[in-house]
VEXDREN-2710 file (C-alpha; in Angstrom, 1 decimal):
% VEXDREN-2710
k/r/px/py/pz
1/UNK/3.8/-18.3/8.8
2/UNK/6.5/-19.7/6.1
3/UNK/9.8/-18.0/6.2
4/UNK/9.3/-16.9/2.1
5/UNK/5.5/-15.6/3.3
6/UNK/7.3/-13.3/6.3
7/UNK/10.0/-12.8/3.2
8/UNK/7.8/-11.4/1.3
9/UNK/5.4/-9.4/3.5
10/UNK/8.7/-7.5/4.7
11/UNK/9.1/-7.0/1.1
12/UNK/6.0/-5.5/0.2
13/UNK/6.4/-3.2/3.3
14/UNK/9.9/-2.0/2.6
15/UNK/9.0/-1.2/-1.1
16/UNK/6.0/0.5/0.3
17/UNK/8.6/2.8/2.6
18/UNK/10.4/3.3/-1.0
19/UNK/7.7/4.1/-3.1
20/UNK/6.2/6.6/-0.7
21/UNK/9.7/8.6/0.2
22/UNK/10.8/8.4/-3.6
23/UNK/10.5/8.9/-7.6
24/UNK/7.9/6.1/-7.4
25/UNK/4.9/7.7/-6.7
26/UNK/3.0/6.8/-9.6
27/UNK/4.4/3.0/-9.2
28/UNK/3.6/-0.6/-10.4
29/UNK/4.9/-3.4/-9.9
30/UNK/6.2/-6.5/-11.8
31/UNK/5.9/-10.1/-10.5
32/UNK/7.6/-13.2/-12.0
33/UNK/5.7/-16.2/-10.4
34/UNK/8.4/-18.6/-12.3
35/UNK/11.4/-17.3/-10.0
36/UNK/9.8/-15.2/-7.2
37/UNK/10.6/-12.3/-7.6
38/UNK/9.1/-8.4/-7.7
39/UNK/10.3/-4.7/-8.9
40/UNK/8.5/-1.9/-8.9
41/UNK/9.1/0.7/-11.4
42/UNK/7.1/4.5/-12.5
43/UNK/4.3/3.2/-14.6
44/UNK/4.5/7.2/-15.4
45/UNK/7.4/6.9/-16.9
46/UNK/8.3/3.2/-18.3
47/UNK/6.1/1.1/-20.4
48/UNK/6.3/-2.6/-19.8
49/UNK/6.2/-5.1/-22.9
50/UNK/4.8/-8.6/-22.7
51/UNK/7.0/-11.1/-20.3
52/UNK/9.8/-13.3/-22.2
53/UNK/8.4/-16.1/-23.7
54/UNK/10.7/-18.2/-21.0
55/UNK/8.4/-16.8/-17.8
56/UNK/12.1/-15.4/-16.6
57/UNK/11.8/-11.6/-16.8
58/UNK/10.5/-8.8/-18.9
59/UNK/11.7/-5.5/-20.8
60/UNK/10.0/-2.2/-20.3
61/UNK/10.9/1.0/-22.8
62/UNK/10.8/4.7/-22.1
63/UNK/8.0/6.6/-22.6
64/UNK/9.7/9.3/-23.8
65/UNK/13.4/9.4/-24.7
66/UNK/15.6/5.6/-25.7
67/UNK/15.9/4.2/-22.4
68/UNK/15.3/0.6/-21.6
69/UNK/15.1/-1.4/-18.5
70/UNK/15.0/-5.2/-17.9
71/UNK/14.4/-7.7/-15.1
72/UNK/15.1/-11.4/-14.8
73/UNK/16.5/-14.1/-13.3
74/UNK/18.1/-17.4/-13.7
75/UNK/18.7/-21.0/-11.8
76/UNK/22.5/-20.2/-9.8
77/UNK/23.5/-23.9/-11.3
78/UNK/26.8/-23.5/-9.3
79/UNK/28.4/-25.6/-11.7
80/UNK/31.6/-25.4/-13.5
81/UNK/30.3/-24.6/-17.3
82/UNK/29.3/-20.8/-16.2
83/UNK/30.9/-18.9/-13.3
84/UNK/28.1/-17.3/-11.0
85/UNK/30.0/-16.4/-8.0
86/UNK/29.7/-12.3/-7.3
87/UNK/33.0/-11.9/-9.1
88/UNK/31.9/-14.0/-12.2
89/UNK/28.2/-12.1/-11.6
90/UNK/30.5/-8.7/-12.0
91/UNK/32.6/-9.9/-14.4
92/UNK/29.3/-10.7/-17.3
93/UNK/28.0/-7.7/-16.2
94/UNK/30.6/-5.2/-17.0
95/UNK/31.4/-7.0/-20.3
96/UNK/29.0/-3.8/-22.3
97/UNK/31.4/-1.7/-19.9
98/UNK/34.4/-2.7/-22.8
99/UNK/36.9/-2.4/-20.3
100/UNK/36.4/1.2/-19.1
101/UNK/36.7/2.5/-15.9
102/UNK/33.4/1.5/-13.5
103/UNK/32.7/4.5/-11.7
104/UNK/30.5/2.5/-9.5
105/UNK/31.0/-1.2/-8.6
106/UNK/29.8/-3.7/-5.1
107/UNK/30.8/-6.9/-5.3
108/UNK/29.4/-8.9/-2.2
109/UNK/28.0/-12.4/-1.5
110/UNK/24.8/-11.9/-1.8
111/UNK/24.2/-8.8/-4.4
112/UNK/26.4/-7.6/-7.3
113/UNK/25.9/-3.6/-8.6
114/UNK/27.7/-1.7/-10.9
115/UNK/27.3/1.2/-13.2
116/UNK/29.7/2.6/-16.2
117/UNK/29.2/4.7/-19.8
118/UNK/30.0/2.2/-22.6
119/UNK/32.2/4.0/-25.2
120/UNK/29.2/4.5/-27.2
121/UNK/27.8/6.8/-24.6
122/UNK/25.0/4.9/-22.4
123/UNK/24.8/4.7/-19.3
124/UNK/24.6/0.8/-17.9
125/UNK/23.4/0.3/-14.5
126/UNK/22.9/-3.2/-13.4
127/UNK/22.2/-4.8/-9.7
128/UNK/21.9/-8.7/-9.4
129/UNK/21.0/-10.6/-6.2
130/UNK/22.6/-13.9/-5.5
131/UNK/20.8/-16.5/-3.4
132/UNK/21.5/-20.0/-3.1
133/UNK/19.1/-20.9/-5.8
134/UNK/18.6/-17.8/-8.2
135/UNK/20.4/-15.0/-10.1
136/UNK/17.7/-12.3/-10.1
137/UNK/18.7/-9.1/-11.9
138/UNK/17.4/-5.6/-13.1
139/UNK/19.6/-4.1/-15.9
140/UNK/19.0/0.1/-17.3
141/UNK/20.5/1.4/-20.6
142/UNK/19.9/4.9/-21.3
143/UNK/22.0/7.9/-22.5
144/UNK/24.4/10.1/-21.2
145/UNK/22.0/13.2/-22.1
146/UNK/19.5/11.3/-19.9
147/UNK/21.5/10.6/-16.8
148/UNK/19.9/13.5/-15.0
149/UNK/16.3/12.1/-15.4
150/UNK/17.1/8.5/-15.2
151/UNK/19.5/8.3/-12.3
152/UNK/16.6/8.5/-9.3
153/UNK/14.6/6.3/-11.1
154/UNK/17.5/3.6/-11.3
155/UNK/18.2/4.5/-7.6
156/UNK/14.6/4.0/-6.7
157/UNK/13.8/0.7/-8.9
158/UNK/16.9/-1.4/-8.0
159/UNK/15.9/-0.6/-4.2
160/UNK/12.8/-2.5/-4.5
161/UNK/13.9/-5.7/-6.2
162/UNK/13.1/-8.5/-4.3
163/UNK/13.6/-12.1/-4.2
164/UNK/11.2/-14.2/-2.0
165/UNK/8.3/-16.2/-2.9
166/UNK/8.8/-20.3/-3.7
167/UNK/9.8/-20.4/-7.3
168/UNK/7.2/-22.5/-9.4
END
């Protein structure tokens, strides 16, 4: 078997372990072919929209309420022109942050995640996995007033995203 086959069949069954033990159990799941890469998210509770016209990622919307999640990815080009190390990963992240505080921020090699209320009041929650070849990222916006509702979900969904297959 291919090393990105066993990848992803490890994947599917650690999602599976997710979905079953948490606010997923009404779950689909979003594939993007073009960089390999899966999420699942409550179908019950998030509506997707039609995939970027790029083939990189897509935006879902709340069924009820403002919130708004998106996945995608990008080519690490680990060039000069754009800094995608962690910290530089961390760094474009946190710029919607405007400087506040970031109650909740992991910075490692291989996965950037960080949370913080923009001054306007949302919550931003944002988890991006670094691999030699691709940034792959799932980002939530939502309100303050929402936090209760949304906060498993976010838990839940950034557990299952997954880089693996060969991107095409």
């Amino acid at each position: 078997m291919t090393p990105w086959l066993v990848t992803w069949f490890n994947a599917v069954f650690s999602a599976a372990v997710v979905l079953a033990t948490s606010s997923l159990a009404n779950a689909a799941t979003y594939s993007n072919v073009r960089y390999g890469y899966w999420v699942s998210y409550p179908d019950d509770a998030l509506v997707a929209e039609p995939e970027a016209d790029a083939g990189d990622g897509r935006a879902f919307h709340a069924r009820h309420g403002t919130a708004k999640m998106s996945v995608w990815a990008t080519w690490n080009l680990h060039d000069n022109a754009v800094d995608q190390s962690p910290r530089g990963v961390a760094r474009e992240a946190a710029m919607d942050c405007a400087n506040q505080a970031l109650p909740y921020r992991v910075v490692k090699r291989t996965f950037v995640a960080l949370s913080c209320v923009t001054p306007k009041g949302s919550v931003i929650y944002q988890k991006t996995l670094i691999s030699k070849d691709v940034l792959t990222s799932v980002r939530f916006e939502y309100p303050s007033a929402e936090k209760a509702h949304w906060d498993d979900v976010v838990k839940s969904v950034a557990a299952t995203l997954q880089q693996g297959g060969p991107a095409q």
